[in-house]
C-alpha positions in Angstrom: 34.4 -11.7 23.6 34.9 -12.2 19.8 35.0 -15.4 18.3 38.0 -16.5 16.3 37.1 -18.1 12.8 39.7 -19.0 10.8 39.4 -20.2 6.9 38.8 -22.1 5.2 35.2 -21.8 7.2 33.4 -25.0 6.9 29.6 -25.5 7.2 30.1 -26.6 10.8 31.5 -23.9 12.1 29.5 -21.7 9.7 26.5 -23.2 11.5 28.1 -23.0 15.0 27.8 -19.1 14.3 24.9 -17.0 15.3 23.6 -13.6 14.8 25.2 -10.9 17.0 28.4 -13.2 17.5 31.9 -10.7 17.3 34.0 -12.5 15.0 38.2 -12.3 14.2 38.2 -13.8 10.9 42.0 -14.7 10.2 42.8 -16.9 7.1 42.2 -16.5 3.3 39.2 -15.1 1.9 38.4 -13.5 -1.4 36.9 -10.2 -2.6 34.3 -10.0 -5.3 31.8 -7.1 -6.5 28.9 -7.3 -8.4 30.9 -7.6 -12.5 33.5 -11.0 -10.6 30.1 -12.2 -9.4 28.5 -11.8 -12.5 31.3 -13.8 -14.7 31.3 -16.5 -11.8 27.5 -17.4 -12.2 27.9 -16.8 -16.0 30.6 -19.7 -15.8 28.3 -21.6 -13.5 25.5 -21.6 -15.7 28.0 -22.9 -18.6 29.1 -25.2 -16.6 32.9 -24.3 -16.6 35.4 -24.4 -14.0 35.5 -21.6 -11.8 38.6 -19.2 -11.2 38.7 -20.2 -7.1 37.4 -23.1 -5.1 34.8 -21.9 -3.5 33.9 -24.6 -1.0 33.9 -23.4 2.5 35.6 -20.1 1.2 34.5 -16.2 2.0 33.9 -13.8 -0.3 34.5 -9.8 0.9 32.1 -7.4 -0.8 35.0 -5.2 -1.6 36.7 -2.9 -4.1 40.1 -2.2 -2.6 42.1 1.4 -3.3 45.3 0.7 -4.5 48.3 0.6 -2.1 50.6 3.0 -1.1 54.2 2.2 -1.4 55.2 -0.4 1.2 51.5 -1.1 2.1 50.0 -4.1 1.5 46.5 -2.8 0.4 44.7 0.5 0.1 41.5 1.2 1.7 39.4 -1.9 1.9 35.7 -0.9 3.7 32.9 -3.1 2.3 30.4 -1.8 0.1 27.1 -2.6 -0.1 25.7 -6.4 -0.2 22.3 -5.8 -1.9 24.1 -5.6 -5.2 25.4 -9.0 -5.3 21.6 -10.8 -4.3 20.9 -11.9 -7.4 24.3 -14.1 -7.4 24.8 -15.2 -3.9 22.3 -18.1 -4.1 23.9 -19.8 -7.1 27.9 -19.2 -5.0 26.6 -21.0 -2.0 24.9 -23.6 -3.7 28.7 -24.1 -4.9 30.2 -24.0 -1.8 30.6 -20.3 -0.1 29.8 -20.3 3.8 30.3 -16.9 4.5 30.0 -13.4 2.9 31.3 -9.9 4.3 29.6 -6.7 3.8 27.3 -4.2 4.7 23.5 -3.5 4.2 20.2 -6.1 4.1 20.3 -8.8 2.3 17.2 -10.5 -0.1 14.9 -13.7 0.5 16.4 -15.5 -1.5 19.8 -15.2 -0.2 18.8 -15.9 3.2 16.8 -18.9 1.8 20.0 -20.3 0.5 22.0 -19.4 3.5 19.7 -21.7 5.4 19.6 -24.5 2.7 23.8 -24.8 3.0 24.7 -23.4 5.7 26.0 -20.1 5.3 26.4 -16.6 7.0 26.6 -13.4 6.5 29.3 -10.9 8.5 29.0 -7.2 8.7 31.7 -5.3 8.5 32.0 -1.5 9.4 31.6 0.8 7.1 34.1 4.0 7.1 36.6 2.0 8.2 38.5 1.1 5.2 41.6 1.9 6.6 41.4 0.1 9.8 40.2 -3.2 8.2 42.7 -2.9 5.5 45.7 -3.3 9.0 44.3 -6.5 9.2 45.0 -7.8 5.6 48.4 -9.3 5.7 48.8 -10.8 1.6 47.0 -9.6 -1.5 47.1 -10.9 -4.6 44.9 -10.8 -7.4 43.9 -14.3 -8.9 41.2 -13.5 -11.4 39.5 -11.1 -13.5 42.4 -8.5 -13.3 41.1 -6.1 -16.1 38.1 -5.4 -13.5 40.5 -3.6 -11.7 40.0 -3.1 -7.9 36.4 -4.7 -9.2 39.0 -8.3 -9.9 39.1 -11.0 -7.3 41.8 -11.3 -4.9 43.2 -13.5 -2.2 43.4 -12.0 0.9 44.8 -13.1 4.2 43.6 -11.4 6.9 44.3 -11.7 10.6 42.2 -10.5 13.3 39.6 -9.1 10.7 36.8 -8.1 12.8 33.3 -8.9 12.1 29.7 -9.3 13.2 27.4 -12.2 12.5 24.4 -10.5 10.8 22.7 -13.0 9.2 23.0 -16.6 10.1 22.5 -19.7 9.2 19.1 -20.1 10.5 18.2 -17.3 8.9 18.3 -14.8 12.1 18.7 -11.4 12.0 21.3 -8.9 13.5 19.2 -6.3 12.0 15.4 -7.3 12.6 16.6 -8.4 16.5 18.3 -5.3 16.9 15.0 -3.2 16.1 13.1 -5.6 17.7 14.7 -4.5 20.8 14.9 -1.1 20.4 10.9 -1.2 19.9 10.7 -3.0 22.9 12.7 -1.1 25.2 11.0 2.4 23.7 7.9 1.0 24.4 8.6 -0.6 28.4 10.5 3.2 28.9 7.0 5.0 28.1 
């Protein structure tokens, strides 16, 4: 049965989560790619007031299509994680608990996942369409010349997701091969 986590997601419940939990995330979150995340930690570093509050928030690795008419949002499947590791420590030392997207992540994301209390969700792939039923609002709130690349609040409701990485720094991925290995090798 999936858990329902709604935002803003405090370190509490971002703790309470574990890898391999099914998730509903319903609530506001934000998407970012790697050229928001860029300006965000260059804004950091100068010690200037960021665009969003990003305690307890979540940040979708995603570059939504544009809608059709009467649609909300266009196609909104996550793209790949690895390509924001080199700004996800300094974003949850700010505040971020969670993170959706696909794909491994680096040490020293996990490392500060552990140190604040963060997680990281997976979300499917291919399934652009799908996820984007569950976005009710969109609106973009900075960085608009980035184009689908800008940062936008989202409210999603239902928004399925898997724990992948939590905030002990287990797994989804490493269990899951784990197992496989194991069972292969009991089946021989």
């Amino acid at each position: 049965m999936a858990i329902s986590v709604i935002t803003p997601l405090t370190k509490e419940m971002a703790r309470s989560l574990k890898a391999g939990d099914s998730c509903l995330l319903s609530g506001v979150i934000y998407t970012a790619r790697d050229a928001a995340h860029k300006r965000l930690c260059e804004l950091i570093e100068q010690g200037k007031e960021l665009p969003i509050d990003l305690r307890d928030s979540v940040i979708y690795f995603v570059g939504p299509t544009p809608a059709k008419q009467g649609a909300v949002i266009g196609s909104a499947g996550p793209t790949t994680s690895y390509r924001m590791d080199a700004y996800s420590p300094a974003l949850i030392a700010r505040g971020q608990t969670g993170m959706v997207g696909k794909g491994k992540r680096d040490t020293a994301v996990v490392e500060a996942m552990k140190e604040h209390g963060a997680v990281y969700f997976g979300a499917i792939g291919g399934c652009g369409a799908l996820l984007a039923d569950c976005i009710t609002s969109c609106e973009v709130v900075a960085y608009e010349d980035l184009g689908a690349e800008a940062i936008h609040r989202l409210t999603v409701e239902n928004f399925p997701v898997t724990v992948i990485i939590d905030s002990e720094g287990n797994n989804l991925y490493e269990q899951g091969r784990k197992q496989y290995l194991n069972e292969t090798n009991k089946a021989r």
